[in-house]
C-alpha positions, -999 to +999 in steps of 0.1 A: +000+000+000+012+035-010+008+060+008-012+096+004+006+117+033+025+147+020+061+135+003+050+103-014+034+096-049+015+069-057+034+052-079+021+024-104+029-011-100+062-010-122+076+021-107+091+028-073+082+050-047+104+082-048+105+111-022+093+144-039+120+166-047+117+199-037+099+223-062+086+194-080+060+184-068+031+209-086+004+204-054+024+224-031+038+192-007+071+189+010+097+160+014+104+152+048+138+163+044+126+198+035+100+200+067+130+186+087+153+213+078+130+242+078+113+231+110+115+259+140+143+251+169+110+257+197+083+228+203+050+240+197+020+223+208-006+214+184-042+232+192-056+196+192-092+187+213-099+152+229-122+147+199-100+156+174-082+127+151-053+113+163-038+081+146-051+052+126-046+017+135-046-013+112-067-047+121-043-074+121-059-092+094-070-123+110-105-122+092-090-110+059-075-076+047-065-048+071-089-021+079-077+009+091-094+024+125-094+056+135-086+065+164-095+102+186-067+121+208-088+106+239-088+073+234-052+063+245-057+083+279-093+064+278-078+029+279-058+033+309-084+048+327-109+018+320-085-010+321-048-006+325-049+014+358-085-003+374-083-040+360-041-045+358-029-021+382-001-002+368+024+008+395+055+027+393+073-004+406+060-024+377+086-042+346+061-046+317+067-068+290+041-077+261+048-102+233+022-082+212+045-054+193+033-018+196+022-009+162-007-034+172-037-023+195-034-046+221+008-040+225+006-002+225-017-005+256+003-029+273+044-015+264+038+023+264+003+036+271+000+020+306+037+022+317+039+055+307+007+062+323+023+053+359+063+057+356+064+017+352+093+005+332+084-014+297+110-036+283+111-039+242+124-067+222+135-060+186+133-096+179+106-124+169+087-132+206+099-171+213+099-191+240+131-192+246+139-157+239+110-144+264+121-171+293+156-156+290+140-117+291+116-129+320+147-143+339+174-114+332+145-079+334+120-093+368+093-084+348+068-085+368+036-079+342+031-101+315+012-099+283+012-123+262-019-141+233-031-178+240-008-192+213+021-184+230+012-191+267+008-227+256+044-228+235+061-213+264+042-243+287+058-267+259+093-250+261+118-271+281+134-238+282+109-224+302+118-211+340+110-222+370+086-204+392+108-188+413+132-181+382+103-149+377+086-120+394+051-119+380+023-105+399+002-101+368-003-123+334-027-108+309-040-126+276-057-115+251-061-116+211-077-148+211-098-167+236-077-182+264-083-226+260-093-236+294-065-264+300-038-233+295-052-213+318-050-237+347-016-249+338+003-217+339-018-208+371-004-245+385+030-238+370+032-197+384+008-193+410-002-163+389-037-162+371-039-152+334-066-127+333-080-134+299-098-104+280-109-097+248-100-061+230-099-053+191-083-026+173-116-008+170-120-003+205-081+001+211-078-022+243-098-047+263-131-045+270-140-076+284-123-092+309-119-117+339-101-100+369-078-104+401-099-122+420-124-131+397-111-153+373-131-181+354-113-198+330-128-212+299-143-172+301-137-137+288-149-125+320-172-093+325-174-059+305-149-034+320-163-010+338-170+021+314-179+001+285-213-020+275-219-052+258-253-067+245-258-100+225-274-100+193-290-128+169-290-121+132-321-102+131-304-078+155-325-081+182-311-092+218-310-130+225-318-149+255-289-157+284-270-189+277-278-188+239-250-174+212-252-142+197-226-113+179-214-092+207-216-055+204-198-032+224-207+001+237-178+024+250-160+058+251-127+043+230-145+035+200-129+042+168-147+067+144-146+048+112-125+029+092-100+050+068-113+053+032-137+024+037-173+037+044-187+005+033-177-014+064-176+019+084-216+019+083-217-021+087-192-022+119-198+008+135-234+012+145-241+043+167-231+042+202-225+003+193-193-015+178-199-049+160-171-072+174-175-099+151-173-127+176-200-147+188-208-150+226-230-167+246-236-157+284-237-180+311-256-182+344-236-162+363-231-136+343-193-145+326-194-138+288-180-173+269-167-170+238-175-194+207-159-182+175-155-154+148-189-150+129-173-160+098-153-194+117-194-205+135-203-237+120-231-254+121-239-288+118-270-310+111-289-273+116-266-266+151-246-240+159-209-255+165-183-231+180-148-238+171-133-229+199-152-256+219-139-282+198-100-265+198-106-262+237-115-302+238-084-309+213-060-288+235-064-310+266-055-336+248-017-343+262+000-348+224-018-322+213+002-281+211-023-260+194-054-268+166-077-248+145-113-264+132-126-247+103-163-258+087-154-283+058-178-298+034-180-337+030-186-355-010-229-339-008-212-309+002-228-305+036-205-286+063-191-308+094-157-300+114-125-301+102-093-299+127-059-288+118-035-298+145+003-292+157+015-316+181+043-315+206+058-340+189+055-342+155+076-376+151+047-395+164+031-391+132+057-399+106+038-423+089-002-429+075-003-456+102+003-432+132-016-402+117-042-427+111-042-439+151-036-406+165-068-393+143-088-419+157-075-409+195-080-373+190-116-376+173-123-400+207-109-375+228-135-348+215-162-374+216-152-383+253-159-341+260-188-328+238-216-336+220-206-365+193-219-343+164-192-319+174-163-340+168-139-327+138-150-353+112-111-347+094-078-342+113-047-328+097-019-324+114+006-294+105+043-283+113+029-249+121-006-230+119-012-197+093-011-167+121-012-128+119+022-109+135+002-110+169-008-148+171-040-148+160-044-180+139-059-171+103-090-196+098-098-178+066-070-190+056-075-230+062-109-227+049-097-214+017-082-245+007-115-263+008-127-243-024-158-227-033-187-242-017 
């Protein structure tokens, strides 16, 4: 993508991009060299207003292509007001480290908005998040808040390089990004004595919105709304639906984003009012914890049921061979949709062979059966080296279910 800020032509597919040269560009524009040198020596501040535009923030393309949100002056100060002060508990004292980079939503929160917002030290890593990288930074930096996305919680679990618990100084582990499986959760809280507090935030409402807390953690949940923001449960006729059944959530909050850039088409079908589409699909339970069951798009359903995804990953996951899986809607030869699971294992020797994938298949499609309903159970199982992910973790579903054609 090219783009339209002041120095840079759009240039067509053959050509390169070239700064402007001063003088020739006809519309008046400057290179950055030429604002750079002509700048003034005093810092001026900008007559800006809380509700003024600020910066744009791409999706991570998860779903699809990027959408860029726009974001208001307010919003950062917003998010640590709502969540990074009330629900983490940013001290001065604090070493933050986030696995999530900060030119996405969720790492700008965690690595400079909320440590900057207390005094707290935030430590950056130029380099690819790994397991053994981050146990290293954990053991040298006493970090003491963690963030990390579901994915890598359960490598780092994996990783024989991974420390022991009083190797670290963690008071607080956040996750986000994804839904946080159950079986991970109550590991790393065996493993650490620290709860994860899993939440669930999008670049369109710039941090987390939804979320379990110290104290109030119930894994194989998002948690509660935040306080300060809203959420209802739609069908697809819009209207609310009834507690314990699964509808799109919609948030309502003061961080919203104001439209995507130069896309009013999806501006008008996301951004509805005082209320955000998320996307997701959430069903509510009893006591009032919001459980989460797949992206729209990802929901399958099955012999005219609803089948979350999620549920099924969440049943593969405890599986003890099993590292991380993905189940995508499939058709079968009359084209009708059932489950399809693409897994990594820990060990990917154990299924060198047809013979072993063909036994572990029939173990892991037990192992489902033994947990949910039987009509749930992924009907295919291929097992992968590595899963198709965005730069934050966030596996790319779209992405599997491509390769099963047009249906």
């Amino acid at each position: 993508m090219i783009s339209n800020a002041p120095g840079f032509i759009r240039a067509s597919r053959r050509e390169s991009i070239r700064p402007f040269v001063s003088g020739a560009n006809p519309h008046g524009h400057k290179s950055f060299e030429e604002l750079i040198a002509t700048a003034k020596p005093s810092a001026e501040t900008a007559p800006t207003a809380c509700d003024d535009i600020a910066f744009w923030l791409y999706t991570s393309g998860s779903t699809g292509k990027p959408k860029g949100a726009v974001h208001v002056h307010a919003d950062l100060r917003l998010t640590d007001d709502l969540y990074g002060g009330p629900i983490v508990g940013i001290k001065e004292s604090d070493v933050c480290y986030s696995v999530a980079k900060l030119f996405f939503a969720y790492g700008l929160g965690n690595a400079l908005t909320f440590p900057m917002s207390a005094g707290a030290c935030t430590v950056l890593l130029p380099d690819r998040p790994t397991p053994d990288g981050v146990a290293a930074l954990l053991r040298k930096q006493a970090v003491t808040v963690f963030y990390a996305v579901p994915t890598f919680y359960a490598a780092f679990l994996a990783s024989p390089a991974a420390p022991q618990r009083a190797e670290l100084k963690l008071r607080c582990c956040v996750s986000a990004g994804e839904a946080l499986p159950m079986d991970v959760g109550l590991r790393w809280v065996e493993r650490y004595g620290v709860d994860i507090l899993d939440g669930i935030g999008s670049t369109e409402m710039l941090h987390i919105f939804l979320s379990n807390r110290a104290g109030d953690v119930k894994y194989g949940t998002t948690g509660k709304p935040v306080p300060g923001y809203d959420c209802k449960l739609v069908g697809d006729d819009g209207a609310p639906v009834k507690q314990g059944e699964i509808g799109e959530l919609l948030i309502r909050g003061p961080t919203s984003a104001i439209m995507y850039w130069n896309n009013r088409e999806q501006s008008r079908q996301t951004f509805m009012g005082e209320w955000t589409r998320s996307g997701d699909k959430y069903l509510q339970d009893e006591q009032g914890y919001y459980v989460y069951c797949g992206r729209r798009d990802d929901m399958l359903k099955v012999s005219g049921l609803y089948v979350s995804p999620f549920e099924v990953e969440g049943a593969l996951a405890t599986h003890p061979e099993v590292l991380e899986a993905a189940v995508v809607a499939w058709p079968d030869a009359d084209t009708l949709i059932k489950p399809k699971a693409f897994v990594v294992l820990k060990d990917q020797t154990k299924v060198a062979d047809a013979a072993t994938r063909d036994a572990m298949s029939r173990a892991l499609q037990e192992h489902v059966k033994s947990r949910l309903a039987p009509y749930k159970y992924p009907r295919w199982i291929e097992f992968r080296a590595d899963l198709p992910k965005t730069a934050t973790g966030k596996i790319q579903r779209f992405k599997l279910r491509s390769e099963a054609g047009p249906r």
